[in-house]
Residue, then its C-alpha position, 0 to 999 in steps of 0.5 A: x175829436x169828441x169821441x176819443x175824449x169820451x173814450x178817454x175820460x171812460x178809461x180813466x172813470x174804469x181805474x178810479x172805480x178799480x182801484x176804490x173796491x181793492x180790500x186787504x185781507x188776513x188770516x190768523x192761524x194758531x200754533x199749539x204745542x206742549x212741554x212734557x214735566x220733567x228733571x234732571x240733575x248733573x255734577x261736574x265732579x263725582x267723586x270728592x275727597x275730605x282733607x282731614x282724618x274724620x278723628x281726632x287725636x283719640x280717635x273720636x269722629x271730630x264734629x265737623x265732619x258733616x259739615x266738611x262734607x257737605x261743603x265737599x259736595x257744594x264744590x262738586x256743583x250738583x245742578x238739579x231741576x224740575x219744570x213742573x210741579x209736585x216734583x219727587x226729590x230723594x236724597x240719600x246718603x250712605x253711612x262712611x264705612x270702612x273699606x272691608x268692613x262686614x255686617x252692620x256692627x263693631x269691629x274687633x276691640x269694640x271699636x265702631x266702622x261706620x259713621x252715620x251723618x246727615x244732610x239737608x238739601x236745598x236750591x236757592x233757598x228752596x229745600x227739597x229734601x233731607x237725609x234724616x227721613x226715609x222716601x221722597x220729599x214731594x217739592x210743589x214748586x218748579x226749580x233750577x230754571x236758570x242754567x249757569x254753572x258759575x252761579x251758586x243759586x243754581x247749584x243744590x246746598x248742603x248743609x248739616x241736617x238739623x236733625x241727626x246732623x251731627x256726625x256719630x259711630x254708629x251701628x244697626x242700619x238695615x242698609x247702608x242709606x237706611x236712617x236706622x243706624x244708631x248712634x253709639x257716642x260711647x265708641x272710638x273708631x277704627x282705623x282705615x279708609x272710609x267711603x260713603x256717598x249721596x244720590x240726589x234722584x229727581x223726579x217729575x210729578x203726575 
C-alpha cells in the first residue's frame, strides 16, 4: 500500500515539474517591398465640340473662347496623377487652325486661319502647368492620390491663362503648339472648320 502511493505521489511531482518549465516563443520576421514613382493620365471624352461660332457678327474672334474651351475640356474629366515627387508635367495646346489651312500666316483677303489661346492647368487646387511657356513644369508634389470620376477635385481644371490668355488671330508660330504665334488684333477671320487640341503628358521624376 505504501508503495503505490509512493509511486503515485512521484507521477504527479513529474507533471507539476512539466508543466512549470513549458516557455512560449515567437519570431518576428519583416516584409520589405517597393513602389516605383509613377503617372498616368486619362479622359473619359477625347474629343469635344464648342457650341458657338468662335466669332462675332463681324467676324472677330469673341473673347470668350478660351474660356469655352477650357470649360469643354473640364467636361472631358482629365484625371492625371503622380505618386512621387518633382513629377514633369506638359500641357500643350495647339493654335485652332482652319481645315486646309497652309503655312503659318493670313489667308487670301488678309484674313487671319489660326486663333492662338492659352490655358493654365491646375489639380485640386495645385497648378501643374501653363500653356503660355515652352517645356515641362516640374511639380514638386505628388497629386491625384484620389481615384473617382464623380469627384471634380480629382479631375485636371483649366481655366484662361493669366498670361496670353485671351483668344487672338494670330500668326508666325514655329509649330502648331509653339508659344511664338503673334497676335494680330487687327484681322478678321476667315471663314471654316477649326480644329485645334491639348495634350497633358506626365511624368515621373528621378
Amino acid at each position: 500500500m505504501k508503495r503505490i502511493l509512493f509511486a503515485a505521489a512521484s507521477v504527479a511531482a513529474f507533471a507539476i515539474a512539466g508543466t512549470a518549465s513549458a516557455q512560449s516563443d515567437s519570431q518576428s520576421v519583416a516584409i520589405n517591398g517597393t513602389v516605383a514613382p509613377k503617372c498616368g493620365v486619362s479622359a473619359q471624352s477625347t474629343t469635344v465640340s464648342l457650341a458657338s461660332d468662335l466669332t462675332d457678327a463681324d467676324a472677330r474672334v469673341r473673347t470668350a473662347v478660351t474660356t469655352e474651351i477650357a470649360d469643354a475640356l473640364n467636361g472631358a474629366r482629365i484625371i492625371a496623377f503622380c505618386n512621387g515627387v518633382n513629377n514633369s508635367v506638359t500641357v500643350e495646346r495647339s493654335v485652332l487652325a482652319r481645315t486646309g489651312s497652309t503655312g503659318n500666316g493670313l489667308t487670301e483677303g488678309g484674313f487671319a486661319q489660326f486663333i492662338r489661346y492659352n490655358l493654365d492647368a491646375s489639380i485640386n487646387g495645385l497648378a501643374l502647368d501653363s500653356t503660355s511657356t515652352d517645356g515641362a513644369s516640374t511639380v514638386a508634389q505628388r497629386f491625384g492620390g484620389h481615384i473617382s470620376l464623380s469627384d471634380s477635385n480629382t479631375h485636371v481644371r483649366f481655366q484662361q491663362a493669366a498670361s496670353a490668355g485671351a483668344p487672338q488671330p494670330a500668326t508666325g508660330g514655329s509649330s502648331a503648339t509653339a508659344t511664338n504665334w503673334n497676335a494680330v488684333t487687327d484681322r478678321r477671320i476667315a471663314a471654316g472648320a477649326y480644329t485645334g487640341s491639348v495634350n497633358v503628358i506626365v511624368a515621373p521624376g528621378a
